[in-house]
C-alpha positions in Angstrom: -0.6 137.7 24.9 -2.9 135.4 23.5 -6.8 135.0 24.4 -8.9 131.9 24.3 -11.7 130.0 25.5 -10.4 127.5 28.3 -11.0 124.1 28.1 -10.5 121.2 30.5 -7.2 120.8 29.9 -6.7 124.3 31.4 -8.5 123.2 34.4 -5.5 122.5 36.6 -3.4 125.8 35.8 -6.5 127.6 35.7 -7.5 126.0 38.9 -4.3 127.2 40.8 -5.0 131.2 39.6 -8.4 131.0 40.7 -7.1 130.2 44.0 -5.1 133.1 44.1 -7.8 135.4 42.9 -10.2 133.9 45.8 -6.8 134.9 48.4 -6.8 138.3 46.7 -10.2 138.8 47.6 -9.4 137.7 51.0 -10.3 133.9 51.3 -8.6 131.4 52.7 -6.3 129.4 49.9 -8.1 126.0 49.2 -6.8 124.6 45.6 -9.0 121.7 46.2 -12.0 123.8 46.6 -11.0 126.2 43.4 -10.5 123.0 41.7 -14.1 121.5 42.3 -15.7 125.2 41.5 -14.3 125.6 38.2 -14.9 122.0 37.4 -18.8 122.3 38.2 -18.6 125.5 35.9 -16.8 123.6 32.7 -19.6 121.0 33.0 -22.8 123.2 33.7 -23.3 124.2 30.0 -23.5 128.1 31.3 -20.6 129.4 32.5 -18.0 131.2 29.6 -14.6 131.4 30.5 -11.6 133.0 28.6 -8.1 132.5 29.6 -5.3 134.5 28.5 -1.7 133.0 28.4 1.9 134.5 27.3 4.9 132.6 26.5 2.7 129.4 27.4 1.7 130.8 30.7 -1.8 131.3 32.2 -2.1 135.1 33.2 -5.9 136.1 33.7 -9.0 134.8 33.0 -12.5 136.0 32.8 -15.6 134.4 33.4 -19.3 134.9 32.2 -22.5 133.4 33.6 -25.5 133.4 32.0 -28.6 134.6 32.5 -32.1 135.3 31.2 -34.1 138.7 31.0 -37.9 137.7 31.2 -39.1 140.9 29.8 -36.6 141.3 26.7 -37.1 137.2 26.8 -33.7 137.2 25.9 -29.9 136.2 27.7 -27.2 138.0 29.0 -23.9 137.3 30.8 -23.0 138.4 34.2 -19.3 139.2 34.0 -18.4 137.9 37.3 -14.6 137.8 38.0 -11.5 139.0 36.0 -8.3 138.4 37.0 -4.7 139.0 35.6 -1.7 137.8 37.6 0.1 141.4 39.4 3.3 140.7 37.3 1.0 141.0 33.9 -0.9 143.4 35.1 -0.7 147.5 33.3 -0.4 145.6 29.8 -3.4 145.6 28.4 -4.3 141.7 29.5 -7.4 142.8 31.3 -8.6 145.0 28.3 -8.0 141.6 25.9 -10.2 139.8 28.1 -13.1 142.0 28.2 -13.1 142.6 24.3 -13.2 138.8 24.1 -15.9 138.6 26.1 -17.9 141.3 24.8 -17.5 140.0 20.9 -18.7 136.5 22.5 -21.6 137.6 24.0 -22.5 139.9 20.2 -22.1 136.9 18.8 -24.1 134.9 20.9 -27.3 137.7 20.4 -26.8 137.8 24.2 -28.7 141.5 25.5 -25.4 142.6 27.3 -23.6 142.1 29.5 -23.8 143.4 32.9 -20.9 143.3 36.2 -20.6 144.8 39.6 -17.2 146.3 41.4 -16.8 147.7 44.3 -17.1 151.2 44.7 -13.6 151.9 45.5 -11.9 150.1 43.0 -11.4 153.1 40.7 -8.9 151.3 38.2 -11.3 148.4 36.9 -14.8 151.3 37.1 -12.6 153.2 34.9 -11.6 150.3 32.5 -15.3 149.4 32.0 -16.3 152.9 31.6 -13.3 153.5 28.9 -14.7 150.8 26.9 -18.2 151.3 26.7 -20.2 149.9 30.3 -22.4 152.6 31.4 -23.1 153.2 35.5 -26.8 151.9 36.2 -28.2 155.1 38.3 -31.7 153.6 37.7 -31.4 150.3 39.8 -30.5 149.7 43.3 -28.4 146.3 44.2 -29.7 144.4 47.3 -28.8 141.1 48.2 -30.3 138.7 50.4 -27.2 137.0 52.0 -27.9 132.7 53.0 -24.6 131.8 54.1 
């Protein structure tokens, strides 16, 4: 398995995953919108995201946003969606990813990087934890929902 940043060419085949990630989370297929999404992201100057292929085929990605602490006056990345294809997954694809992404954002002086899952999902809370992402008890999450 091999990791790298994705590029525009990648945009199609990573287009077509991230549709099936947005089903897995329970959204309606829409290539075209996954498409559009991911396209914004490649031009926006602020959005990291690694792919990670084998035998020439695109079988996770991750992607980072970036944001800004105003007290530290510093960045950070919001690790927002990973995502291996179920046939890959158990193989250490996932684990590839995040290392990626954590060496990017030490390289990048970034303050760290931070990520929410849902409570239930047990497998990925005890991936993070097993490499290093500590359980925030101090904050509390709210969210003030638009749409």
């Amino acid at each position: 398995m091999i990791v790298r940043r994705a590029q525009s060419e990648d945009l199609h085949n990573l287009a077509v995953l991230f549709d099936e990630y947005r089903q897995f989370y329970g959204a309606s297929s829409n290539f075209d919108l996954s498409h559009q999404f991911l396209k914004q992201r490649f031009e926006d100057g602020q959005t990291v995201i690694f792919i990670n292929t084998k035998d020439e085929a695109l079988i996770g990605f991750i992607v980072l946003y970036l944001g800004f602490s105003s007290v530290a006056c510093s960045t950070y990345y919001i690790l927002d969606d990973v995502y291996i294809s179920p046939a890959y997954r158990r193989q250490g694809a996932a684990k590839q990813l995040i290392d990626t992404a954590v060496l990017f954002a030490k390289h990048q002086q970034a303050l760290r990087i931070s990520l929410e899952t849902q409570k239930n999902n047990y497998q990925s809370r005890h991936l993070y934890e097993s490499m290093g992402f500590v359980k925030d008890d101090e904050f509390q999450t709210y969210h003030c929902f638009l749409k």
